[in-house]
C-alpha positions in Angstrom: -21.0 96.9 -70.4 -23.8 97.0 -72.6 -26.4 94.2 -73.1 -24.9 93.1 -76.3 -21.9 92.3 -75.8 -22.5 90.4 -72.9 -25.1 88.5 -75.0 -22.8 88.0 -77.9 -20.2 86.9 -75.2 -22.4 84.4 -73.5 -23.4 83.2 -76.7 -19.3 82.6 -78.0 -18.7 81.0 -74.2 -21.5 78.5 -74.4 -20.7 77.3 -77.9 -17.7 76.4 -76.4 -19.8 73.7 -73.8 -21.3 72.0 -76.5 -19.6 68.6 -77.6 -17.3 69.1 -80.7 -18.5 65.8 -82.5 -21.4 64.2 -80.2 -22.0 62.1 -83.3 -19.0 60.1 -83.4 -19.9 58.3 -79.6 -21.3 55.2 -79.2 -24.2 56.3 -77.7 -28.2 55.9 -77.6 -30.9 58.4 -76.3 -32.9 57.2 -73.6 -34.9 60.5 -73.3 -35.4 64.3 -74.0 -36.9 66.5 -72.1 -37.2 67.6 -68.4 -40.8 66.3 -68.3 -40.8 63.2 -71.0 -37.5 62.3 -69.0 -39.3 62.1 -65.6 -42.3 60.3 -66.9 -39.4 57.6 -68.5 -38.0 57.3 -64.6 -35.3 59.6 -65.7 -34.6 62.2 -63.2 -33.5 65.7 -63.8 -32.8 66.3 -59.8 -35.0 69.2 -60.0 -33.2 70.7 -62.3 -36.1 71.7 -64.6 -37.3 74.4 -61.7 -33.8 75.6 -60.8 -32.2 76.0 -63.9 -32.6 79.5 -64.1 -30.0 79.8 -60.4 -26.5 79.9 -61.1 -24.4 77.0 -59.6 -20.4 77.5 -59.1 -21.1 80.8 -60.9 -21.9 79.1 -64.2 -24.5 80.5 -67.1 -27.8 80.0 -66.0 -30.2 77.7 -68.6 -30.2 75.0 -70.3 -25.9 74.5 -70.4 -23.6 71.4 -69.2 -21.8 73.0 -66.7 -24.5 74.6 -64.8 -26.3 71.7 -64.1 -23.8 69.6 -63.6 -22.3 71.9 -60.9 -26.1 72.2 -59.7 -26.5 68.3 -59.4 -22.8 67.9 -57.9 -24.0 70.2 -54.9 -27.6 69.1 -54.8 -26.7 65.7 -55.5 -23.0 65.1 -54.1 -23.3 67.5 -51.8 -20.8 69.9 -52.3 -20.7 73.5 -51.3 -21.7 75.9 -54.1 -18.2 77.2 -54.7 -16.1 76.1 -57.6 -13.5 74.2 -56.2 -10.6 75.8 -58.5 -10.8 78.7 -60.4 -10.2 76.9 -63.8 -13.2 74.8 -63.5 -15.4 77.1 -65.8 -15.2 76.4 -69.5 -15.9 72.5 -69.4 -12.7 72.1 -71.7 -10.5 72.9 -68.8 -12.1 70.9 -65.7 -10.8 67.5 -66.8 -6.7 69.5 -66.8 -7.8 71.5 -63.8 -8.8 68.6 -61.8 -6.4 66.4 -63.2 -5.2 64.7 -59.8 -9.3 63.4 -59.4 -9.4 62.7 -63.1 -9.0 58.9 -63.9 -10.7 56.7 -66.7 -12.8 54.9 -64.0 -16.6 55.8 -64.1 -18.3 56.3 -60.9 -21.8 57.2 -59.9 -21.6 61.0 -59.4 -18.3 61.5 -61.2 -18.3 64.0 -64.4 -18.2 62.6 -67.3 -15.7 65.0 -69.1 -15.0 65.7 -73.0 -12.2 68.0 -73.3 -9.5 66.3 -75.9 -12.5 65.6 -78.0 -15.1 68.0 -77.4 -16.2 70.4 -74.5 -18.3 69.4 -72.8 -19.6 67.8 -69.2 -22.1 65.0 -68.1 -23.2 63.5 -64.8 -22.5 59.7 -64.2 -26.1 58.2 -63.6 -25.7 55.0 -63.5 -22.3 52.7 -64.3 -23.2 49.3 -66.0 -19.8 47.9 -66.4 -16.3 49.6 -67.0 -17.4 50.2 -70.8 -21.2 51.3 -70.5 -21.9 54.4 -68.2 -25.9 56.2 -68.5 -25.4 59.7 -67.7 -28.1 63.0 -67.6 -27.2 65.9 -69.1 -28.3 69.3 -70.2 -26.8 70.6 -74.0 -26.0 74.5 -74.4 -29.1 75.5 -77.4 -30.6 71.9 -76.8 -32.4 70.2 -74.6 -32.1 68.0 -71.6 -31.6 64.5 -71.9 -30.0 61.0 -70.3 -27.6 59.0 -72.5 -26.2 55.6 -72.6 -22.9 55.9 -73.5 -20.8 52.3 -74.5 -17.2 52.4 -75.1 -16.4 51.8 -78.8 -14.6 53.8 -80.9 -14.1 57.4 -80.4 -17.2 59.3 -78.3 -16.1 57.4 -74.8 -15.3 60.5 -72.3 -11.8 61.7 -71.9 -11.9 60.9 -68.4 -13.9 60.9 -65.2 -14.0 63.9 -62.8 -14.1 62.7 -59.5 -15.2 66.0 -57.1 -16.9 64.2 -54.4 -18.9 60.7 -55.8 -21.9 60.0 -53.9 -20.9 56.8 -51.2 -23.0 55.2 -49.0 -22.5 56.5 -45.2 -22.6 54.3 -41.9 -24.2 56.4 -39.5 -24.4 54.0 -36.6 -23.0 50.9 -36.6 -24.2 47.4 -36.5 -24.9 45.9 -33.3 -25.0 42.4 -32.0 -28.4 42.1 -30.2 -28.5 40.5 -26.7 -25.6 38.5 -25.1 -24.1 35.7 -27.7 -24.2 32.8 -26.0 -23.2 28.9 -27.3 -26.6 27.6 -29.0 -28.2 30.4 -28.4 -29.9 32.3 -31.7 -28.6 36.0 -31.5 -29.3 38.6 -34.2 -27.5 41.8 -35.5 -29.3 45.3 -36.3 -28.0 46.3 -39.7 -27.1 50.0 -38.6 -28.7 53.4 -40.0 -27.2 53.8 -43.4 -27.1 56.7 -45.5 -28.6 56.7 -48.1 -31.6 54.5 -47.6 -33.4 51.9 -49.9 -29.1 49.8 -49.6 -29.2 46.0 -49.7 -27.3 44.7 -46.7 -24.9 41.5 -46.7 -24.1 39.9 -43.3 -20.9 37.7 -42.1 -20.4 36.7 -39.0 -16.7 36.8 -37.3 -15.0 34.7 -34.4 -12.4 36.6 -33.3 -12.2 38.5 -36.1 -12.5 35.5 -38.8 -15.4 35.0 -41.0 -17.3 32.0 -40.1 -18.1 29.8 -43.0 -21.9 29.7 -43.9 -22.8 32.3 -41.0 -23.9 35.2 -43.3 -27.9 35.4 -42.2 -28.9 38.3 -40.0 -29.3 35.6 -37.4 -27.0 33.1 -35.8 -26.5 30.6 -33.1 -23.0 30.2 -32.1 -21.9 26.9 -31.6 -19.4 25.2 -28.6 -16.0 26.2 -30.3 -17.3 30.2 -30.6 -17.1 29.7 -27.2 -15.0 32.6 -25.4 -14.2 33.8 -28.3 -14.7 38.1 -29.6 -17.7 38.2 -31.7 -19.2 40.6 -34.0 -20.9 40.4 -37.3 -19.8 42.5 -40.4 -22.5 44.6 -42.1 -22.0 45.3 -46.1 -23.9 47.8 -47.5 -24.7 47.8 -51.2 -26.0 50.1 -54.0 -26.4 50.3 -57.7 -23.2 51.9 -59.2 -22.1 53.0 -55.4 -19.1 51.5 -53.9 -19.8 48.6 -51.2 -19.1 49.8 -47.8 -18.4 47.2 -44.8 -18.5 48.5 -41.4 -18.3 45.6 -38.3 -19.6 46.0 -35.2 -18.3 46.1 -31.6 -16.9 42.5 -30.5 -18.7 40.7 -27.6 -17.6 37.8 -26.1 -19.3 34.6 -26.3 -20.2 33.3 -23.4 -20.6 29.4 -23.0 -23.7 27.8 -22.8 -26.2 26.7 -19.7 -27.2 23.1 -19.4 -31.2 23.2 -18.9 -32.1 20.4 -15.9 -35.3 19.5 -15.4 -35.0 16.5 -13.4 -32.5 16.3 -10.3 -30.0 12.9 -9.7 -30.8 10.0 -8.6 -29.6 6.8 -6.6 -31.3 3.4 -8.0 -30.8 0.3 -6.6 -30.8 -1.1 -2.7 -28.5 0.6 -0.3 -27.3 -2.7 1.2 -23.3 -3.4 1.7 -21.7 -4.6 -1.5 -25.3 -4.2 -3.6 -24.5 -2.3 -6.5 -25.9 1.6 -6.8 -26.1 3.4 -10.0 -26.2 7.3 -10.8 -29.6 8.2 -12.3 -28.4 11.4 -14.5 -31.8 12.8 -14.7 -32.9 15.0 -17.2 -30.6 17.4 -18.8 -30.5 19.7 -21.9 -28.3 19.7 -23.6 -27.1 15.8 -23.3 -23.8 16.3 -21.7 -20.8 14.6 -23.5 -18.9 13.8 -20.1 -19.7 13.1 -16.7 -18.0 12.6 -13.4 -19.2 11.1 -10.1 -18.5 11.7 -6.8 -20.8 9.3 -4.1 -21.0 10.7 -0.2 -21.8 9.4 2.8 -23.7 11.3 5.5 -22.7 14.1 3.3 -18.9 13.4 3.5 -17.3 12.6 -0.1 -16.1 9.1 -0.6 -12.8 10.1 -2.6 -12.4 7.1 -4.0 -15.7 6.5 -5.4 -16.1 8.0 -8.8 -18.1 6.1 -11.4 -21.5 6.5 -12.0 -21.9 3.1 -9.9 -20.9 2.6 -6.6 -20.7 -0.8 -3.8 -20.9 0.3 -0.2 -18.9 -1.5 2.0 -19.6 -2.6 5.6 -18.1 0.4 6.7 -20.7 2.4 5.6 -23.9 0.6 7.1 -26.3 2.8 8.8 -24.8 6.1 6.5 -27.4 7.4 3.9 -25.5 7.3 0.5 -26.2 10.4 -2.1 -24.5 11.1 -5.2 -22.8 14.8 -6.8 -23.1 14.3 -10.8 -20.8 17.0 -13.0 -22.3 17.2 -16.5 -19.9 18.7 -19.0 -19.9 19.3 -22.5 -18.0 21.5 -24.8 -18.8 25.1 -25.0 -21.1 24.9 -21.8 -20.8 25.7 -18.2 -20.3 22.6 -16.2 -23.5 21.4 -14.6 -23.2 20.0 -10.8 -26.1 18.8 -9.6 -26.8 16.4 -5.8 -29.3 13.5 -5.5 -31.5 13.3 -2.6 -29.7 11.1 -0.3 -30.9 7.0 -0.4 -31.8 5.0 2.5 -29.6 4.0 5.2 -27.0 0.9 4.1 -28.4 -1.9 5.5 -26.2 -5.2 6.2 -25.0 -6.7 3.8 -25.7 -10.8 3.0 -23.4 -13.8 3.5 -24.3 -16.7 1.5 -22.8 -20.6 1.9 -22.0 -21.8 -1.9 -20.3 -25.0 -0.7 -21.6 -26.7 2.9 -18.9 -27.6 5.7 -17.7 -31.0 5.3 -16.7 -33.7 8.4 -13.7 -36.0 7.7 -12.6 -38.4 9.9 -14.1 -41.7 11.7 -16.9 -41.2 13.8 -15.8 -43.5 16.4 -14.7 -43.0 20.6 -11.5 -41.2 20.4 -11.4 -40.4 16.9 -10.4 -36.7 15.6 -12.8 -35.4 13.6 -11.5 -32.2 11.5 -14.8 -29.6 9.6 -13.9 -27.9 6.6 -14.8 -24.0 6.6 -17.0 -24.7 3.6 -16.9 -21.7 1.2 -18.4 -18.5 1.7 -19.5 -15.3 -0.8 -17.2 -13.3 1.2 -13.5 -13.2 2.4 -12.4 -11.9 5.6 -14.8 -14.2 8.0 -14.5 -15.0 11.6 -15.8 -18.9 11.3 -17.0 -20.1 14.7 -18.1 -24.4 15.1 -20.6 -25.9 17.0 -20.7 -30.2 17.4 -24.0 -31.5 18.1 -24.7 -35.5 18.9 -28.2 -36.3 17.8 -28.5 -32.3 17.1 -28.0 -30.9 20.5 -25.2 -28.9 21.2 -21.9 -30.1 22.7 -20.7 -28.0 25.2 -17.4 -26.7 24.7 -16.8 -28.0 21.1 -16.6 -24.9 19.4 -13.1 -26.1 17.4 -12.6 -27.5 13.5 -12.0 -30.5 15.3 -13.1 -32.4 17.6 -12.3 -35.5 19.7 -14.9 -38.1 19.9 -16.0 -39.0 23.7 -17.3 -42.1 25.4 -20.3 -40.0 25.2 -20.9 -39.8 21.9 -21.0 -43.8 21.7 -24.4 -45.0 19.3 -25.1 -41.1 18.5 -24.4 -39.3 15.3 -22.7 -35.7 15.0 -22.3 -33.3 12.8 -21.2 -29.5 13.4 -22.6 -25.9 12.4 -20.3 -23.3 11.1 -21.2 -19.4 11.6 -19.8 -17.1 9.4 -19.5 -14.0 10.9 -17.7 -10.1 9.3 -18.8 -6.6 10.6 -21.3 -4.8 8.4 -22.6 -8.3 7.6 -25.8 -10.4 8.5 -24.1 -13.5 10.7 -24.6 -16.5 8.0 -24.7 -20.6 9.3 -24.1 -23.5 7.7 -24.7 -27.2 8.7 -22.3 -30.1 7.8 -23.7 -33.9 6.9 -24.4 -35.8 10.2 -22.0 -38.8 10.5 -23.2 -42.4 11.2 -23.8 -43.5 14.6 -20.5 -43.3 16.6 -18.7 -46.8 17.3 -16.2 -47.9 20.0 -12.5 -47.3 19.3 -10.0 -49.5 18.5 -6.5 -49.3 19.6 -4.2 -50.5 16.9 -0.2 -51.8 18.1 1.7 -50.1 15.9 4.7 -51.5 17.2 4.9 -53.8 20.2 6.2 -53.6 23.7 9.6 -54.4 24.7 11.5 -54.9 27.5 14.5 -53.2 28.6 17.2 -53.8 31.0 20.0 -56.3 31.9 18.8 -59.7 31.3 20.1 -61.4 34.5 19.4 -61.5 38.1 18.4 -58.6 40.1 18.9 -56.3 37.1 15.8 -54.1 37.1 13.7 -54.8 33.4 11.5 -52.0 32.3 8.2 -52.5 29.5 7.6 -49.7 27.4 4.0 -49.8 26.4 4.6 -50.0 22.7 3.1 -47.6 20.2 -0.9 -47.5 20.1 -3.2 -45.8 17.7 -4.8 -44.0 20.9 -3.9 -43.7 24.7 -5.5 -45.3 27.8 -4.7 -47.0 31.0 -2.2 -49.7 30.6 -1.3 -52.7 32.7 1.0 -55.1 33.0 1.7 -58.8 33.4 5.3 -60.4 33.0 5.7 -64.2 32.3 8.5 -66.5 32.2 9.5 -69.1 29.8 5.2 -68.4 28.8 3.9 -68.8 32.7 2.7 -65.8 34.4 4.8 -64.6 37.2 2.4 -64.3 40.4 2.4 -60.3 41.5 4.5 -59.0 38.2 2.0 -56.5 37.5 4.2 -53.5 37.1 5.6 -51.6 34.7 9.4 -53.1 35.8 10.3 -56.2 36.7 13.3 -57.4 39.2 14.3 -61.4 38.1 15.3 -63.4 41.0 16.7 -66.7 41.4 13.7 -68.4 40.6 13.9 -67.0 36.9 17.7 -68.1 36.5 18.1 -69.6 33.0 14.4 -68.8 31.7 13.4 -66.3 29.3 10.8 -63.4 29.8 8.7 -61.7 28.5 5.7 -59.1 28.9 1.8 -58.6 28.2 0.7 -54.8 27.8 -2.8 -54.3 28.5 -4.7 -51.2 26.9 -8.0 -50.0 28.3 -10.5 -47.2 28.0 -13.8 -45.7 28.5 -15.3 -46.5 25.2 -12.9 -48.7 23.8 -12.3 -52.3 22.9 -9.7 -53.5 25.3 -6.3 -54.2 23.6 -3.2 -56.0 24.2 0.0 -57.0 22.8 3.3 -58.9 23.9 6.8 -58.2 23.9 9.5 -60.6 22.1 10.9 -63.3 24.2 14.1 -61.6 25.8 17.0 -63.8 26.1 17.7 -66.2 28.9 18.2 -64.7 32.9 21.9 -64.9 33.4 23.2 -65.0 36.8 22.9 -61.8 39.1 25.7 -59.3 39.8 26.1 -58.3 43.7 26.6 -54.6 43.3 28.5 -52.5 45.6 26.9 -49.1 46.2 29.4 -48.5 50.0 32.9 -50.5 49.4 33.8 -52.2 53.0 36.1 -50.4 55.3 38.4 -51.7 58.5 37.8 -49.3 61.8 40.0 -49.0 64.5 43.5 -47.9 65.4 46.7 -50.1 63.8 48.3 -49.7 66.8 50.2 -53.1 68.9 47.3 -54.5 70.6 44.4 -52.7 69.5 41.3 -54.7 67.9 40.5 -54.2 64.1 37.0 -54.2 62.6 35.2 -54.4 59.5 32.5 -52.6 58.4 30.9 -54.2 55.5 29.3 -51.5 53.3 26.3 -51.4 51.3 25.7 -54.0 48.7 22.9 -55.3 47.1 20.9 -58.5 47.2 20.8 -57.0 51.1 20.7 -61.2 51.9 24.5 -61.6 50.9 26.4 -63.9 53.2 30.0 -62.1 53.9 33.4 -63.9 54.5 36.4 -62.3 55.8 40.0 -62.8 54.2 42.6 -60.6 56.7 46.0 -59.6 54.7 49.2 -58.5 55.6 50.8 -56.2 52.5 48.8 -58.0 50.4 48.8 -61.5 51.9 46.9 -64.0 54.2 47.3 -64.2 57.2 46.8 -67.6 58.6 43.7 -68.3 60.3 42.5 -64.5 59.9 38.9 -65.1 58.6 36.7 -63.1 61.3 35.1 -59.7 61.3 38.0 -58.3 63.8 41.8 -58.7 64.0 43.9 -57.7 66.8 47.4 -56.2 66.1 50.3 -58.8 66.4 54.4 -58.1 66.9 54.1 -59.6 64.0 51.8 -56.9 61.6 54.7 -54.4 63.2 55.7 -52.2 60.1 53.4 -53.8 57.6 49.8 -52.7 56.0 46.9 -54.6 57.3 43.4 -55.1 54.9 40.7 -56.9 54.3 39.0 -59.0 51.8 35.2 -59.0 51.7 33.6 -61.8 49.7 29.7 -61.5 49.1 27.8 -64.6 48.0 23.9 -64.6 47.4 21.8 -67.3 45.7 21.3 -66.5 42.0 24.7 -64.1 42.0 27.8 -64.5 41.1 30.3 -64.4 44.2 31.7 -61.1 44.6 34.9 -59.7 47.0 36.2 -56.6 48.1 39.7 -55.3 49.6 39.5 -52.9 52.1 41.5 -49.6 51.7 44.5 -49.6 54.4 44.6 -48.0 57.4 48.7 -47.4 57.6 51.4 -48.9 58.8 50.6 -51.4 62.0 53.3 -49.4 64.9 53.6 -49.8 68.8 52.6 -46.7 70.8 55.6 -44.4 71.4 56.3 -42.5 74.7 58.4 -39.0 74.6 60.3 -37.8 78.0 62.8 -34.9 78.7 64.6 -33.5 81.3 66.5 -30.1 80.9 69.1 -28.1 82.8 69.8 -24.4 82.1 73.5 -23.8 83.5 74.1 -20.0 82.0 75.5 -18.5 79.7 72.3 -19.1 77.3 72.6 -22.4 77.2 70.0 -25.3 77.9 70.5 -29.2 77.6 68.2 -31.8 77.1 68.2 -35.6 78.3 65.5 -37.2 76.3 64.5 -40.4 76.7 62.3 -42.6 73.9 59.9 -45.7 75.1 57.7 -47.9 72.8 54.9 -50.4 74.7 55.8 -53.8 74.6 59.0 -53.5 72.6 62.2 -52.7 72.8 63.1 -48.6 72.6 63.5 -47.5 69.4 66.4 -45.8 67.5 64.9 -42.5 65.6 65.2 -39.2 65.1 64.0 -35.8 67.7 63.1 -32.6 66.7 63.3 -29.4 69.0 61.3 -26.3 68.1 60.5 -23.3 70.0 57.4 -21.6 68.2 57.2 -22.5 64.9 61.2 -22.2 64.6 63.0 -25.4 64.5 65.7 -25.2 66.5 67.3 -28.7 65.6 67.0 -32.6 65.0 68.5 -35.0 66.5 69.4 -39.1 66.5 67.7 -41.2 69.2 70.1 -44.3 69.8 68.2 -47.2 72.1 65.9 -44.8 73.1 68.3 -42.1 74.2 69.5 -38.8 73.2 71.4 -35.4 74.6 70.7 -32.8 73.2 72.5 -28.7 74.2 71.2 -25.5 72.8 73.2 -22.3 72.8 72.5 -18.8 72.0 69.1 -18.9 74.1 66.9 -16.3 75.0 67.2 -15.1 78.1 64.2 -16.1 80.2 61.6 -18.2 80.6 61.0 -20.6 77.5 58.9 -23.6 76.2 60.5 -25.8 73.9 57.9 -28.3 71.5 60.1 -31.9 71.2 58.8 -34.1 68.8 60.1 -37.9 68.3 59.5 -38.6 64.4 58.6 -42.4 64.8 60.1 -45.0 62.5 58.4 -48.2 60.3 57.4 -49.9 63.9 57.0 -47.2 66.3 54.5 -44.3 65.9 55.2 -40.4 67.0 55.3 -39.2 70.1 55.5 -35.5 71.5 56.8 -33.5 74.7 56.7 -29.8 75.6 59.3 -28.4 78.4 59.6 -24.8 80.1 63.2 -23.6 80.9 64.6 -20.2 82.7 67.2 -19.1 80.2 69.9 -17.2 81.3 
């Protein structure tokens, strides 16, 4: 092909590239020229020096689409290849790139007149979605920059987008140091391409933008603590798009209390003094505190404010204190004081003195009040004194008042006494000088007993304020009775008819002496002879014997006794002595005896004796026996009675314990015949029954049965 045509080709092909009606845009020169352009600021990319290369295999020189393929891969960096085979005439590239053609103007995009023109600009600068400033470089012109506002016709068709020029993250932000609450971190900004951006920071808590935290720096506070964080880095650029990029999260860890001063203890280690937790000095103040006091090293568990009382239990132990400091966001700070001085005893102190109640006279009680104390839970001991010195043995709230007390005043210390405590004392106020006692009758004595001869009386002593040793004197009708000094008193005859009555004296060691007298009792009536052993007859009441009476015991022992003898119940004549002989006459009756006792000053008294049985003459019992055979015996039995005549009655025969048979007695005399014997030798037991004047008599016999 000859030069010519290709010359007359080029020269058809690059009218096409010039803009159909450039004069009906909106539009203002800012410069023209490659060199008048830079001197203005305006670059031409190095355009001016490379114009004559071929870019995307477009017309070298001064054309639209050759530099703007130039600056797209100078600029944009693209490779220097068209990127579809249409993009040539600058008609087309707007419909060949149609899916990166849009009516948005970037920096870097093509600016792209093909519905009303043909031609191709690049994007310098975008002031708002209506003003764009672009360079370009006109087929038969000259180079130039434009600013281009959208009004009427003259606005491009659209925007190519190939590849607009963005601003790269090439390494990402970082966090500098360990975030920590209250502690000022910072972030780098990253390495950023291109250079010359103007960086935006924000600050994230897990992930959330924290309000007001958009400096490089930033010290998280107590609720960032734990939480993810990073800080968010925005890039800008004139007419680039922003770009945000956030960098790695770290966690915040919370903060570390600064202490410059250790805990202390202030106050006096004493039992119940009051100790108080000394902080010290810590930094951050903390918002909460706990407490936790040892002893010896050993935690009192129940002890947990930031004072503490020791009790006595603790004396001798060295007190300390462990203080936690918290606050929000921070790492609790635990921190020991130095331990104090040993707890030393603590103090009892007397607020109200003992007090003595009671009269401070000889035999007296008088009772001490504890007095009050500071403390509860005392052992109280007492001490009495007389004139200040100690009484032994008086170590009681009361005390009795002694002989030996008499003209002296007393009073009493109380000691106050608890373990982990200094023993505390406390003196009462002395009483006056101790005075005699009194005994006060509270009721008189009286006298009991039978008012009458011989009838023991008794005194009581009467009620007395206070005891002693009493004595007696008893009077009658108001004269003393010589040698009635006793506590009883026997009237005798001499007292008959007069009344009585007794004097109780009261002394003691000490004391006033006292006494008091009983009522007048009521007249002495006669005496009553008591009987303590009734009399009783001795002797046998057989004809002949001789009676006797014993008398028995009575009382006065001076009684004069007479003797009444009876017969069932009656007299018998002339019968009046201590012994009776038995008459014929007392045959078959029932002899007693009735006893009168008389003493002066008594009334006469008598007693019957019990009877001794039936009055009987002495019987006597004979047998003979025969045996003739045949186991048969016979008896002749034969009855006597002394000095009467023989009796009639009744026999009994009994061999062993078997009785064999009874039998009448007639004057004296009986027969009596056994049969149906035992063979052999045999002892009969005969046995005369007696009657109302004859006693019983008895008679064994031995017989040869056969």
């Amino acid at each position: 092909m000859s030069r010519s045509p290709i010359a007359l080709a080029v020269l058809l092909f690059a009218a096409l590239l010039v803009p159909a009606s450039p004069a009906q845009a909106a539009y203002s020169v800012l410069c023209t020229g490659y060199s008048s352009c830079e001197g203005k600021g305006y670059s031409h990319g190095g355009y001016e020096s490379h114009k004559g290369t071929s870019d995307w295999n477009m017309y070298t020189g001064t054309n639209c689409t050759n530099y703007v393929a130039y600056r797209l891969v100078t600029t944009n960096g693209m490779p220097n290849k068209r990127p579809k085979a249409g993009v040539g005439n600058a008609r087309d590239w707007g419909t060949t790139m149609s899916s990166v053609t849009d009516n948005v103007p970037t920096v870097g995009s093509v600016a792209w007149w093909g519905k009303t023109g043909n031609h191709v600009a690049y994007v310098e600068k975008v002031v708002s979605s209506t003003e764009v400033l672009v360079s370009e470089s006109n087929w038969s012109g000259a180079f130039d920059w434009r600013k281009i506002t959208k009004s009427g016709s003259g606005w491009p068709d659209g925007f190519i987008h190939f590849s607009d020029p963005r601003i790269v993250n090439e390494t990402k932000p970082e966090v500098v140091g360990t975030p920590k609450v209250d502690t000022a971190i910072k972030a780098t900004g990253g390495v950023w391409s291109p250079t010359g951006n103007t960086y935006t920071y924000q600050w994230l808590a897990n992930g959330t933008a924290i309000s007001g935290a958009t400096a490089k720096t930033f010290t998280p506070s107590a609720t960032h603590a734990t939480k993810s964080f990073s800080v968010r880095v925005t890039a800008a650029r004139p007419s680039y798009p922003t770009v945000n990029v956030t960098s790695p999260a770290i966690e915040v860890e919370r903060g570390t209390f600064k202490r410059t001063t250790a805990p202390a203890v202030t106050g006096t280690p004493k039992v119940d003094s009051t100790l108080t937790a000394a902080s010290g000095a810590l930094a951050p103040v903390a918002t909460n505190q706990t407490y936790l006091w040892f002893a010896d090293g050993v935690a009192i568990s129940s002890a947990r404010s930031s004072t503490f009382s020791p009790g006595p239990e603790l004396v001798g132990k060295k007190i300390s204190v462990r203080i936690r400091s918290a606050r929000s966001g921070y790492t609790t700070n635990e921190a020991t004081s130095a331990q104090a001085a040993a707890v030393a005893l603590g103090d009892i102190l007397s607020t109200v003195r003992p007090a003595i109640s009671g009269t401070a006279a000889v035999g007296s009680r008088l009772t001490s009040s504890a007095g009050t104390w500071s403390k509860t839970g005392l052992t109280l001991g007492y001490q009495w004194r007389a004139n200040g010195v100690a009484i032994a043995g008086a170590t009681a709230a009361r005390y009795d008042v002694t002989p030996a007390d008499r003209g002296k005043t007393l009073d009493v210390v109380v000691t106050a006494r608890r373990n982990g405590y200094v023993s505390a004392t406390a003196a009462a106020r002395s009483t006056t000088a101790v005075v005699p006692g009194t005994f006060t009758a509270r009721s008189a004595p009286t006298v009991s007993g039978a008012m009458r001869v011989g009838s023991k009386l008794t005194a009581s002593t009467g009620s007395w304020s206070a005891t002693g040793a009493y004595s007696y004197q008893w009077y009658s009708d108001g004269s003393a009775i010589k040698g009635a000094t006793q506590r009883t008193y026997v009237p005798t005859r001499h007292d008959l008819g007069d009344r009585l009555r007794v004097r109780v004296t009261l002394r003691r060691d000490g004391f006033t002496t006292a006494s008091a007298l009983s009522a007048r009792a009521a007249a002495v009536t006669s005496g009553r002879i008591s009987i303590s052993a009734a009399p009783t007859v001795t002797g046998s009441p057989r004809l002949g014997s001789v009676l006797k009476v014993a008398p028995g015991v009575h009382s006065p022992s001076n009684t004069s006794l007479r003797y009444q003898w009876l017969r069932d119940g009656k007299k018998i004549s002339g019968a009046t002595k201590r012994t009776h002989r038995v008459s014929k006459t007392d045959l078959g009756h029932r002899l007693t005896v009735k006893v009168t006792m008389s003493a002066s000053g008594y009334t006469p008294r008598s007693s019957t004796t019990a009877s001794i049985g039936r009055a009987t003459a002495t019987a006597k019992l004979s047998a003979s026996a025969s045996a003739p055979g045949s186991r048969k015996v016979t008896f002749s039995i034969r009855v006597s009675a002394s000095r009467t005549a023989a009796p009639d009655g009744t026999v009994t025969i009994r061999s062993g314990t078997k009785r064999l048979v009874t039998a009448k007695v007639r004057r004296g005399r009986a027969t009596v015949s056994l049969s149906k014997q035992p063979v052999g030798r045999q002892t009969y037991q005969l046995t005369f029954n007696g009657t109302k004047t004859v006693s019983t008599a008895t008679y064994s016999r031995s017989v040869t049965v056969r």
